[in-house]
C-alpha positions in Angstrom: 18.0 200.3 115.6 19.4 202.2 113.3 16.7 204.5 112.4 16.6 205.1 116.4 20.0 206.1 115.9 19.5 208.3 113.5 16.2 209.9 115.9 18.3 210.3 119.3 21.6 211.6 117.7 19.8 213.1 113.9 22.4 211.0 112.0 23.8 207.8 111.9 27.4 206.4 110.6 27.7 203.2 108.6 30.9 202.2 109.9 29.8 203.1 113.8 26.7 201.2 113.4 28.2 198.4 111.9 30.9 197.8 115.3 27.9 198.6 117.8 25.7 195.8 116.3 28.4 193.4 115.5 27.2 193.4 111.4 29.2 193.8 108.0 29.2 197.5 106.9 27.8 195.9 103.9 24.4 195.3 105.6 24.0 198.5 107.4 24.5 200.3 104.3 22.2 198.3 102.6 19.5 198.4 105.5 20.0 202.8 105.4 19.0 202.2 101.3 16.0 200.4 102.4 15.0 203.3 104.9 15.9 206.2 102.8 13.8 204.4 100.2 11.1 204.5 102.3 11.6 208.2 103.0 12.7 207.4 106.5 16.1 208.8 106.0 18.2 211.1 103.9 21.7 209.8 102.8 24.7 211.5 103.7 28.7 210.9 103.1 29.3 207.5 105.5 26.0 207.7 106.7 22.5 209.4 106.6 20.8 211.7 108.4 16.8 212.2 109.3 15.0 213.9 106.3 14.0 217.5 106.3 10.5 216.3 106.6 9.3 212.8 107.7 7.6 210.6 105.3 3.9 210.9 104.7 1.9 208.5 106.8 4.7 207.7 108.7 3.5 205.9 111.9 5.0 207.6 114.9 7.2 205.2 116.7 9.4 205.8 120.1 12.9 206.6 120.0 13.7 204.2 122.7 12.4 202.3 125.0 13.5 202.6 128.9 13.2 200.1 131.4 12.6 200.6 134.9 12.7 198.5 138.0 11.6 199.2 141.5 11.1 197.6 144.6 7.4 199.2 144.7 5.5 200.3 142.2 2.5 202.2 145.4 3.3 204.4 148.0 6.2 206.5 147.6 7.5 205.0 144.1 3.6 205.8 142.3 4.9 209.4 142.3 8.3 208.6 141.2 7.1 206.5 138.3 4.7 209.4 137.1 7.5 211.8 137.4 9.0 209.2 134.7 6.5 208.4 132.8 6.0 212.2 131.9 9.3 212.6 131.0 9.5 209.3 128.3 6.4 211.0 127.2 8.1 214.1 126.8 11.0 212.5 125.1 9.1 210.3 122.7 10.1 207.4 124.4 8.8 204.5 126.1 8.8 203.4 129.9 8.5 199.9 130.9 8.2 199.0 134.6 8.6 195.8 136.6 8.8 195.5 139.8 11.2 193.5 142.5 9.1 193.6 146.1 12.6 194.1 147.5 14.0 190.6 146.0 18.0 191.0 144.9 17.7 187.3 143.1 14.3 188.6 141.2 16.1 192.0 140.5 18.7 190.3 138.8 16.3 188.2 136.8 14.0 191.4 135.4 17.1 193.1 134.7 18.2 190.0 132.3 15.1 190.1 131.2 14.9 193.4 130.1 18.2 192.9 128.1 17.1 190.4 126.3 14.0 192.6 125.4 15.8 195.0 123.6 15.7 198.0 126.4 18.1 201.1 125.5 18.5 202.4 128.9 18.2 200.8 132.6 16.1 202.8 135.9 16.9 200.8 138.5 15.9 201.3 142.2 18.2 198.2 143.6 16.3 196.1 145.7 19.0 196.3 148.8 20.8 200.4 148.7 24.5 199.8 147.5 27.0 199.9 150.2 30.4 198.4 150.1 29.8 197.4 146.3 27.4 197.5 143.7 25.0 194.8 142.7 27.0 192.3 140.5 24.8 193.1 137.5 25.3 196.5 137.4 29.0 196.2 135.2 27.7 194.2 133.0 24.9 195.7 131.7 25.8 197.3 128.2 23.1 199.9 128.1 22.8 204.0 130.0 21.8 202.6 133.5 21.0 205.2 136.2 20.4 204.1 140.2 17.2 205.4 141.3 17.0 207.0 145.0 20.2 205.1 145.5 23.6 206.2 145.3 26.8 204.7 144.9 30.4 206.6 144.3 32.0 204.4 141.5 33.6 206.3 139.1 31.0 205.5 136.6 27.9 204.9 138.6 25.1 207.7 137.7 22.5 208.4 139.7 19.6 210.4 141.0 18.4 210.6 144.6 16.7 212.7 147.2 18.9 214.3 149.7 17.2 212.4 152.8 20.0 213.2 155.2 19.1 217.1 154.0 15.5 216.3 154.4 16.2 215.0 158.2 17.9 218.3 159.0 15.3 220.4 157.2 12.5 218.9 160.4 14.8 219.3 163.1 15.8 223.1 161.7 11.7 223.2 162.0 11.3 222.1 165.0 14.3 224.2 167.2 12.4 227.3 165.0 9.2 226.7 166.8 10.9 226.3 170.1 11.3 222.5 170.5 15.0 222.4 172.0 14.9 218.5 171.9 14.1 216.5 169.4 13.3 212.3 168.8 13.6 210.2 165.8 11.6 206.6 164.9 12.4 205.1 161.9 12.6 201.7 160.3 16.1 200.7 159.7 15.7 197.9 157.5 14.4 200.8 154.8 16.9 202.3 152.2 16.0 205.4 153.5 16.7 204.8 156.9 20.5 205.1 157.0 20.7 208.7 155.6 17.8 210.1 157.9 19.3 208.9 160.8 22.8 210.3 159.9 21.3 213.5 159.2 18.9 213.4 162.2 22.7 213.1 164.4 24.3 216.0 162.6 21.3 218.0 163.3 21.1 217.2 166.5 24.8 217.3 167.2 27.5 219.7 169.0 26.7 222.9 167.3 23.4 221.4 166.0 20.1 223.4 166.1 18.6 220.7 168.9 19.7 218.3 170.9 18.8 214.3 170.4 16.4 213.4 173.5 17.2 209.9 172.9 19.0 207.3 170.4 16.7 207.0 167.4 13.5 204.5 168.1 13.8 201.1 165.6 10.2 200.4 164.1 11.4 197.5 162.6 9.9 196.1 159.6 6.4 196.2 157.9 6.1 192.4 158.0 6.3 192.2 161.3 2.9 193.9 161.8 1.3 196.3 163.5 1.5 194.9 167.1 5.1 195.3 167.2 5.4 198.1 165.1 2.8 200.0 168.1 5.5 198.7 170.4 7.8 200.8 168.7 5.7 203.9 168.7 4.5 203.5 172.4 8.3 203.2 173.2 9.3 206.2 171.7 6.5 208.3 173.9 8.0 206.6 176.9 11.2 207.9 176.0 10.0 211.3 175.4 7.7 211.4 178.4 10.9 210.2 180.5 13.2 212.8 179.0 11.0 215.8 178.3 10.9 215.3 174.4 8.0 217.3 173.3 9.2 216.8 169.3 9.8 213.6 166.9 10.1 212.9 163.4 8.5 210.0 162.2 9.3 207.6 159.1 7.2 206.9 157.6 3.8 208.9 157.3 1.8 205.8 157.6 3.7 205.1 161.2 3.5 209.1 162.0 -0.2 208.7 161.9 -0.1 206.0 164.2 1.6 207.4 166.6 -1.0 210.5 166.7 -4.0 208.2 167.2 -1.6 206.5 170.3 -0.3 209.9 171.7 -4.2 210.8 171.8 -5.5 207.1 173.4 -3.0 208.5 176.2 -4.5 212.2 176.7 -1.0 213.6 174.7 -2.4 216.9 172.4 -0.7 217.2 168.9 0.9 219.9 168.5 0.2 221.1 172.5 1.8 218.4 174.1 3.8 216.6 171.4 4.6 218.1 167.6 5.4 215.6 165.0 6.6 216.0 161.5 6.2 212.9 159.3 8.8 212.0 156.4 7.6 210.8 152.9 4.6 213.0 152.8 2.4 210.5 150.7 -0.9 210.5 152.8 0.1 212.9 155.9 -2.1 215.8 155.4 -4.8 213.1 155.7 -4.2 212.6 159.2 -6.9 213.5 161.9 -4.3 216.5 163.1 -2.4 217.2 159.7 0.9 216.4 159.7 3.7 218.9 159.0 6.0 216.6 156.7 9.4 216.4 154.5 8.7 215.8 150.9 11.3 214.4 148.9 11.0 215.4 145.4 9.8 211.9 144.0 8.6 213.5 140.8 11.3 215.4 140.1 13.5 212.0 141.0 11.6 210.2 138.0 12.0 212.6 135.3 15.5 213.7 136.6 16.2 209.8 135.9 14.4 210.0 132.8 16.1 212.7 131.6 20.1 211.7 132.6 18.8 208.5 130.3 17.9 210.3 127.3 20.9 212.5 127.9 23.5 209.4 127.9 21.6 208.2 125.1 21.7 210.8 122.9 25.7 211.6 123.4 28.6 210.7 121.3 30.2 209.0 124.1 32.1 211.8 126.4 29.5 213.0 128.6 30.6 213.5 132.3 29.2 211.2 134.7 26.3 212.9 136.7 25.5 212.1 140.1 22.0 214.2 141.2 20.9 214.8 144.1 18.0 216.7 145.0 16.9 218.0 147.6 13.7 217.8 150.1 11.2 220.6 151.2 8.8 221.0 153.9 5.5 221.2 154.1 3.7 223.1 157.5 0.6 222.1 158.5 -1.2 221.8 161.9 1.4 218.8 164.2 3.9 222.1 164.7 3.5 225.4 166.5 5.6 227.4 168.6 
């Protein structure tokens, strides 16, 4: 720990270290003679300092290790890990994943469980989105812990997220461009996601908005509840754009948006001709039969920004600002849109 210190700051004080782990200044100072004996360190007045040049043979070892807990580790997390992972790398430190399947009770228990491992910093993608209050853990970690595509305004709460509510407008902006005055939304609300793409979808869509909603947005409900009812969701929402003259959705996720193109087509409906559909997520949409025009959420960038804020916190003396990120979404055209 202390020749970590001494790597993420390039010094280290006796009598600091001595408070942070709770020992005798006594014993740090004889544990710094036993590293700058090994060539590890340089001393220095109250403390030491890395040497000019690191000892000969000296194994390379990370700087810290940061732990990181999802609800998913496929699908739209597999690109926010990699964004992580290159940025540990980058850093000289190590990522360690586990992962909650949406569980709040197992959350809880990986986080304790990385404590107890010795993590320096906490990624953590909370298994429910904070609303009215953080998770219970999150005050009592002790270690740099940064929310992961979630966001909550505590005056100490870091975090890094996509702009989804951005991303929502960003499809509807497309969509009025290529003529599409009005505009339907499917999403499943029991995602995290969920909430911000439907209030963006409503500003979009609202009094001075670039379209106008054709109808409330169309509940997919949840994955376990299988396909059946999730293609009773989808044929739904082309009733309700037959019925009102919707020739335009946005579909979360990709996986449902190509479902709905395969049941626009079993009813004669041509994509983009008759009905133009731009997918959020853009994991597998240009895979699609018709490719999908999509939002895509900077998922990489999301990782390493997390990554970095980490390494950032763990490297400062103490008065860095708290930093809230958020980034924003871009769109990609491809062949479900044309004027």
């Amino acid at each position: 720990m202390i020749l970590n210190e001494a790597r993420l700051r390039g010094f280290v004080k006796v009598v600091d270290m001595a408070q942070r782990l709770g020992v005798s200044v006594v014993t740090v100072r004889r544990d710094i003679t036993a590293l700058v004996e090994a060539g590890e360190l340089a001393r220095v007045h109250g403390g030491a300092t890395l040497p000019a040049a690191p000892a000969a043979g000296a194994a390379r070892r990370p700087l810290a290790t940061v732990g990181m807990i999802l609800p998913a580790s496929r699908y739209y997390y597999r690109s926010v890990v990699a964004g992580a992972e290159e940025a540990a790398s980058r850093a000289g430190m190590r990522l360690v994943l586990a992962v909650s399947h949406y569980d709040p009770a197992e959350e809880e228990r990986l986080v304790g469980r990385m404590l107890r491992a010795g993590v320096d910093a906490l990624l953590v993608a909370t298994a429910e989105p904070p609303r009215d209050a953080p998770p219970g853990w999150l005050g009592t970690v002790g270690v740099p812990t940064v929310l992961v595509e979630r966001r909550w305004d505590g005056p100490e709460a870091e975090y890094v997220r996509s702009d989804h509510g951005a991303g929502a407008r960003l499809a509807v902006e497309h969509l009025a461009a290529h003529g599409h005055a009005r505009v339907g939304l499917a999403v499943r609300t029991s995602t995290p996601t969920s909430p911000w793409l439907v209030q963006g979808f409503r500003e979009a869509t609202g009094p001075g908005g670039p379209a106008a909603a054709g109808f409330d947005p169309v509940d997919l409900v949840r994955p376990a509840d299988g396909v059946a009812v999730r293609d009773r969701g989808l044929s739904e929402l082309l009733d309700r754009c037959g019925a009102t003259g919707t020739r335009a959705v946005l579909v979360h996720t990709d996986e449902d948006a190509v479902a709905l193109l395969g049941l626009a087509n079993d009813r004669g409906l041509r994509v983009p001709e008759d009905l133009a559909i731009v997918a959020y997520d853009d994991e597998i949409a240009a895979l699609a039969p018709v490719p999908l025009t999509a939002v895509a959420p900077p998922k990489r960038d999301v990782g390493r920004a997390a990554v970095d804020l980490a390494v950032r916190r763990l490297s400062s003396s103490g008065d860095l600002a708290t930093q809230q990120v958020t980034l924003l979404p871009r769109l990609v055209a491809r062949d479900s849109v044309t004027g």
